[in-house]
C-alpha positions in Angstrom: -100.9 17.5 15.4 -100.9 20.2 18.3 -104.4 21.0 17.5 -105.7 24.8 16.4 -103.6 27.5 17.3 -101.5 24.3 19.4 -103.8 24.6 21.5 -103.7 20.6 22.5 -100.4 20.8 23.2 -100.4 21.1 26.9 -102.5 18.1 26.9 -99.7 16.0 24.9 -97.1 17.3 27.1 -99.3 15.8 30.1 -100.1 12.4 28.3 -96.6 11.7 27.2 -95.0 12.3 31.2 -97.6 10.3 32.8 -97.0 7.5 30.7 -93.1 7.8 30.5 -91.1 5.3 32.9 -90.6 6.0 36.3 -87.5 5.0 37.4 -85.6 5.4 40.7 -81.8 6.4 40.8 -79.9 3.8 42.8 -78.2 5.4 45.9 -80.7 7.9 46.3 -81.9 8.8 49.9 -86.4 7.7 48.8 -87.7 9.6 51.2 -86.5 13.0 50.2 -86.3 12.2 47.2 -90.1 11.3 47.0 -91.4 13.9 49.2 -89.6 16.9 47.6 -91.7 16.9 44.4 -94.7 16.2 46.6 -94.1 19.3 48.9 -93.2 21.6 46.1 -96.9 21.1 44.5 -98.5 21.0 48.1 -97.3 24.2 48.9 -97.7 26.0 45.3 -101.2 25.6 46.0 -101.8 27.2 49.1 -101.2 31.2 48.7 -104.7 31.6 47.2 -106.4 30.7 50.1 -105.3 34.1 51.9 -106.4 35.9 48.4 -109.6 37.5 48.4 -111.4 36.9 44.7 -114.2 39.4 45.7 -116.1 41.0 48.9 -119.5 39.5 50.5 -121.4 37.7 48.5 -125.3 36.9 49.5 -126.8 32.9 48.0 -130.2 33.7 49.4 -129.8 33.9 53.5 -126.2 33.3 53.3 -123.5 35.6 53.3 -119.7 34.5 52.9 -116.6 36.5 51.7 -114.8 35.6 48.4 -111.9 34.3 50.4 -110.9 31.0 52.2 -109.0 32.4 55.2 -108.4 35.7 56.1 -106.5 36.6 59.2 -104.4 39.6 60.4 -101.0 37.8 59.1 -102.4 36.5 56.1 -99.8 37.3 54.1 -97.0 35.5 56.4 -98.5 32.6 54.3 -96.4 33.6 51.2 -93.3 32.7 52.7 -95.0 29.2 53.4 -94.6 28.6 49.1 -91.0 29.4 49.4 -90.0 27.5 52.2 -91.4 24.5 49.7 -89.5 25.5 46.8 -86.4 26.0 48.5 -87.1 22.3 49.8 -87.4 21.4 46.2 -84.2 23.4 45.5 -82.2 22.6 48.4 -78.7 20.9 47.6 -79.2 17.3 46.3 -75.7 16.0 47.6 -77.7 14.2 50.2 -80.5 12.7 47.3 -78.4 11.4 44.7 -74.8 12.2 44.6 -75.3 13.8 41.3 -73.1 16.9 40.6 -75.3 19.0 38.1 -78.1 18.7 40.3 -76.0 20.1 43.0 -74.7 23.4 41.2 -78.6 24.0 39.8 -80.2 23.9 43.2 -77.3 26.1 44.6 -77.7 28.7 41.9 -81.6 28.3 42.8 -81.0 28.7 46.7 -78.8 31.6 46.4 -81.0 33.4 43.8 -84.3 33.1 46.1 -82.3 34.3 48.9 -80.6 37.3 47.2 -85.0 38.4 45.2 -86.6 37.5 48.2 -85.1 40.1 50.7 -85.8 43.2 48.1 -89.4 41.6 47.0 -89.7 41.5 51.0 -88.5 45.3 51.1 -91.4 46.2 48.2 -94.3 44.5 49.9 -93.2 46.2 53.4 -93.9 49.2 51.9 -97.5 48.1 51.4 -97.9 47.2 54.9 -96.9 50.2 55.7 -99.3 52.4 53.7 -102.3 50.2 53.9 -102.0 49.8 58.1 -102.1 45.7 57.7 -100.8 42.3 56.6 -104.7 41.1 56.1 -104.9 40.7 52.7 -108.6 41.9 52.6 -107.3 45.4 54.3 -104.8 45.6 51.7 -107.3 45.6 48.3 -109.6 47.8 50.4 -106.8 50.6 50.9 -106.6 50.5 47.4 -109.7 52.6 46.8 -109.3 55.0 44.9 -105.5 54.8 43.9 -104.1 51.2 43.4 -100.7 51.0 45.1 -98.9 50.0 41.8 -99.5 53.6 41.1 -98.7 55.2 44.6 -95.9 53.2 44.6 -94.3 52.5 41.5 -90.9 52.0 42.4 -92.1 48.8 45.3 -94.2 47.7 42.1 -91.1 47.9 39.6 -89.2 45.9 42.4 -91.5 42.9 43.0 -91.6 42.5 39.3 -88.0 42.3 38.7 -87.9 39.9 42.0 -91.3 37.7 40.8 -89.4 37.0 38.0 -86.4 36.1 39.9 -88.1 34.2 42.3 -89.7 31.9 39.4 -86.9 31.0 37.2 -87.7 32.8 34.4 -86.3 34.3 31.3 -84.0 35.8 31.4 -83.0 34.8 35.7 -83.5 31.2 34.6 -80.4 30.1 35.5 -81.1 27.3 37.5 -82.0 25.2 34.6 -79.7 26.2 31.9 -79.8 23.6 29.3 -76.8 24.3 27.7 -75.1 24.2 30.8 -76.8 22.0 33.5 -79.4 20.4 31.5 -82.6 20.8 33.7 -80.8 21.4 37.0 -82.4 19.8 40.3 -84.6 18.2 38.5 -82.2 16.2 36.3 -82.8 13.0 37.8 -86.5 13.0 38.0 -88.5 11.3 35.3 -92.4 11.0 34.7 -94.8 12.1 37.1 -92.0 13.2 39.6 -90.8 15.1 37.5 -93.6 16.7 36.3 -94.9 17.7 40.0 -91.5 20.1 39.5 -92.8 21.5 36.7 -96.2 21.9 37.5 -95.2 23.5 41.1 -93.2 26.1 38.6 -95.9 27.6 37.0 -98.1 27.2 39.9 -95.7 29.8 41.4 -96.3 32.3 38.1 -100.1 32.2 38.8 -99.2 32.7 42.5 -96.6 35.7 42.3 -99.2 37.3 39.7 -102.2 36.4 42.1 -99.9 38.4 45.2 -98.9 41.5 42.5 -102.3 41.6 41.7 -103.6 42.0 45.3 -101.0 44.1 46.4 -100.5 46.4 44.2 -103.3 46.1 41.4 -106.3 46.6 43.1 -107.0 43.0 44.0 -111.0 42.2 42.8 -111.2 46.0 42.6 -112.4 47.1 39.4 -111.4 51.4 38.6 -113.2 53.7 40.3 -115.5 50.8 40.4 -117.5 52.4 43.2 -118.8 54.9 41.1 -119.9 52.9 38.0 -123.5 52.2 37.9 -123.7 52.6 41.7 -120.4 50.1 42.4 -122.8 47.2 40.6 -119.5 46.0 39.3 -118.4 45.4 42.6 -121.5 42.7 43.7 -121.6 39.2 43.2 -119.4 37.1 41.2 -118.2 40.6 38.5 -114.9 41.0 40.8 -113.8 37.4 40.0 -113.6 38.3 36.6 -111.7 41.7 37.1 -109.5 39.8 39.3 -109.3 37.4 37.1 -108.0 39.6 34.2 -105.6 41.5 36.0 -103.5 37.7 37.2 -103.6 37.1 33.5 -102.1 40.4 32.6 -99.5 39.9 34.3 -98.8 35.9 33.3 -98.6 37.8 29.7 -95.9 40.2 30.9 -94.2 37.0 32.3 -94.4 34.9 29.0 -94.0 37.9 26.6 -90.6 38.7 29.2 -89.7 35.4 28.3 -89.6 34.9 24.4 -88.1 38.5 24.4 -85.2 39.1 26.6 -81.8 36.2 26.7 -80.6 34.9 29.6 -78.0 36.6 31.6 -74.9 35.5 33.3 -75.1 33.9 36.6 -72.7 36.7 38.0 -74.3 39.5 36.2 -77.7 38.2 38.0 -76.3 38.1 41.5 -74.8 41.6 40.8 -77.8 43.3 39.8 -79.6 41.8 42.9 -77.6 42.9 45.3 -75.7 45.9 44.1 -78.5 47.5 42.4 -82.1 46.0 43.2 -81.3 45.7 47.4 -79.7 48.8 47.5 -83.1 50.5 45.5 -85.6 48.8 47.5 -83.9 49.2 50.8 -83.9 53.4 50.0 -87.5 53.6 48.9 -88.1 51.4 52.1 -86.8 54.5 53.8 -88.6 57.0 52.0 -92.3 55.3 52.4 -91.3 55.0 56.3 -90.2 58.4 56.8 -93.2 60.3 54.8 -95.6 58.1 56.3 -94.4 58.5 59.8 -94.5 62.1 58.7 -98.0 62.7 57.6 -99.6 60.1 60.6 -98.0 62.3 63.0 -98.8 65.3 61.1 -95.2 66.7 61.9 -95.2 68.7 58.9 -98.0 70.0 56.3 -97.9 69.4 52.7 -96.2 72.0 51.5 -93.6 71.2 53.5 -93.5 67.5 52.2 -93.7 68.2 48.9 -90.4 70.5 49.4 -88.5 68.2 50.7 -88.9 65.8 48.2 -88.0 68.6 45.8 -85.1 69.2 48.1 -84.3 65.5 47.8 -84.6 65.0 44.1 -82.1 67.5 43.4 -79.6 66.2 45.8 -80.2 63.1 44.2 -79.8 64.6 40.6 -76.9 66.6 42.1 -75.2 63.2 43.1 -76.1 61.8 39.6 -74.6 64.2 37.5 -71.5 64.3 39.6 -71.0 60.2 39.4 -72.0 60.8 35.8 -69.6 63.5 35.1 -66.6 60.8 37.0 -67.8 58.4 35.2 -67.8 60.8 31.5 -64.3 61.2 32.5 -62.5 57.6 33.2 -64.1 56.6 29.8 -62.7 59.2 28.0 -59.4 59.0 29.8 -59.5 54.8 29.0 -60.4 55.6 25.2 -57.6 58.1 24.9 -55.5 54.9 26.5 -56.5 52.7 24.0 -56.0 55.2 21.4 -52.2 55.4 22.3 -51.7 52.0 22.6 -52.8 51.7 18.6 -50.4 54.4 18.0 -47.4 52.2 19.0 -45.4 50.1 16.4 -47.1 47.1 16.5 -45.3 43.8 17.3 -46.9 40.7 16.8 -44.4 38.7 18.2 -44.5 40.3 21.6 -46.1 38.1 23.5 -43.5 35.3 22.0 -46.1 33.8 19.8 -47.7 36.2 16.3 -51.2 37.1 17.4 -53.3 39.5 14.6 -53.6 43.2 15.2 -56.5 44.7 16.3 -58.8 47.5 14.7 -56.6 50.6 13.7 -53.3 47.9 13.9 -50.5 48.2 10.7 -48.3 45.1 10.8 -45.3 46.3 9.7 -43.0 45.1 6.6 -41.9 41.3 6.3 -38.1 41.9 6.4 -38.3 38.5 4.1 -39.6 40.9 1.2 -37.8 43.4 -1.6 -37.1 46.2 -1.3 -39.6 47.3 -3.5 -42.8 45.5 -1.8 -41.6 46.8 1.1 -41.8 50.7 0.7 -45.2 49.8 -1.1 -46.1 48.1 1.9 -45.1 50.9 4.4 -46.4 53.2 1.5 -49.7 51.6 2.1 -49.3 51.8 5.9 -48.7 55.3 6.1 -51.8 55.8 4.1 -54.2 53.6 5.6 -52.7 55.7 9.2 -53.0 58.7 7.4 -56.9 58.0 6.5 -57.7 56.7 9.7 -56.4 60.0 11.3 
């Protein structure tokens, strides 16, 4: 039915929304409500034309880089793609009137804004080493060491945000279907509807096609220049390495996906900006200050490498400290709770009988003998004594 290894599946999916009815929402503002799907596929398409798939090629006298534009901004372009999804996202009061729409593309809005600015933080930080925003500088600063190695941390970060920025497991909040059915796009149907969904994935090929390039290398295969005299790096062979690395990292994205649950909406937002924003913006620092460092040559290597020692052990220093607090308020909150089981237990205290908790007696029914009841305080004092 789905074909070997469901392989046709994709197709059925595609047949049965283009031939599904299109209807039209009555109310709706047609305009925007036409032109967002539109403008949220547009735009999907057009970060690869700042990505370069491979350096000079020669088709006899001819001689044209791998790469439809390259400029010295190139990579301003990326924010073009957003600015489309957050049309696609942006609060549908005005389209339709339609209340779970609104709460999915506000989730969506204010969980772009929150990944974007530490994604933005990490890919600074590549500016900043490599000299440029031209995409083409970028993968050839990359040779020897790819900056996903040199810096792991900005690559850790645009991960965690890609994934953000995407809507995928487990940040796909905007479309919970136990919750708000397919969010914005709840009152799309056929084709419409599938411009949404094809614009999403789009954007996975496009956030891997960006980590690629900026921190993988780009078309650059490893230590490519000296294999067989940097063959590997003529003609149409860096398509294919670039090529492997984008669906590398679609992998991670779908293997991310049928592993990890989703999170809560307020745990999301807290991790973004208490934790993520707060890492990126300090490693922001670091790459600034050491590179302004060794440019300038205002201090030799020696020098650098002891005050990042000097550095890591104020950081540890800080760590065990906050750790050692932290030891402390748990153990003070378990011996809390401890004493709090240690206190006759009343189940009628709150005016209503609620069951005791884990370590709780009830006591006696007053309703019983005499005799159940020292075998039933009999039995409490025991089951105490054990649990001491």
């Amino acid at each position: 039915m789905h074909g070997p290894f469901g392989l046709l599946q994709a197709i059925a999916d595609a047949v049965k929304l283009l031939t599904k009815e299109d209807f039209w929402k009555a109310g709706v503002d047609k305009v925007t409500y036409l032109l967002a799907p539109l403008i949220a596929a547009f735009t999907a398409f057009m970060v690869y034309a700042v990505i370069p798939f491979g350096p000079n090629v020669h088709f006899g006298s001819i001689s044209t880089p791998l790469q439809l534009a390259d400029t010295d901004v190139a990579v301003l372009l990326y924010p073009g793609d957003y600015l489309g999804r957050r049309l696609r996202h942006h609060p549908r009061r005005v389209v339709a009137n339609g209340s779970l729409p609104l709460l999915g593309s506000t989730r969506s809005a204010a969980q772009m804004i929150s990944y974007e600015l530490a994604m933005g933080l990490s890919l600074v930080t590549v500016f900043i080493m490599s000299g440029s925003m031209a995409t083409s500088t970028i993968v050839a600063a990359q040779s020897p060491v790819w900056w996903g190695l040199a810096l792991f941390p900005s690559f850790l970060i645009y991960l965690v945000a890609m994934t953000g920025e995407v809507n995928r497991l487990p940040f796909d909040l905007p479309e919970c279907e136990g919750e708000i059915v397919a969010g914005h796009m709840t009152e799309y149907s056929s084709m419409k509807f599938a411009w949404f969904f094809l614009a999403e994935y789009i954007n996975m090929f496009n956030v891997s096609g960006v980590a690629t390039t900026m921190f993988l290398g780009g078309w650059r295969l490893p230590f490519g220049d000296q294999i067989l005299g940097g063959m590997f790096h003529t003609g149409l062979w860096p398509i294919l390495w670039f090529g492997i690395k984008v669906w590398i990292v679609m992998f991670c994205l779908i293997w991310v996906r049928g592993t990890l649950v989703r999170v809560r909406y307020d745990q999301f937002m807290k991790f973004g900006w208490k934790f993520l924003m707060p890492v990126a913006f300090a490693w922001f620092w670091i790459v600034a200050v050491m590179r302004v460092v060794t440019h300038y040559g205002l201090a030799t290597t020696p020098q650098l490498w002891l005050g990042a020692a000097v550095v890591l052990l104020v950081i540890l220093g800080i760590i065990w400290i906050w750790g050692a607090r932290a030891d402390h308020k748990i153990a003070r909150a378990q011996e809390a709770r401890e004493a709090e089981l240690r206190k006759p237990f009343d189940a009628f205290a709150g005016g209503y009988p609620v069951p005791p908790l884990p370590g709780q007696v009830l006591p006696p029914s007053p309703r019983m003998g005499d005799a159940v009841g020292d075998e039933l305080v009999t039995t409490a004092a025991k089951a105490e004594g054990d649990a001491k």
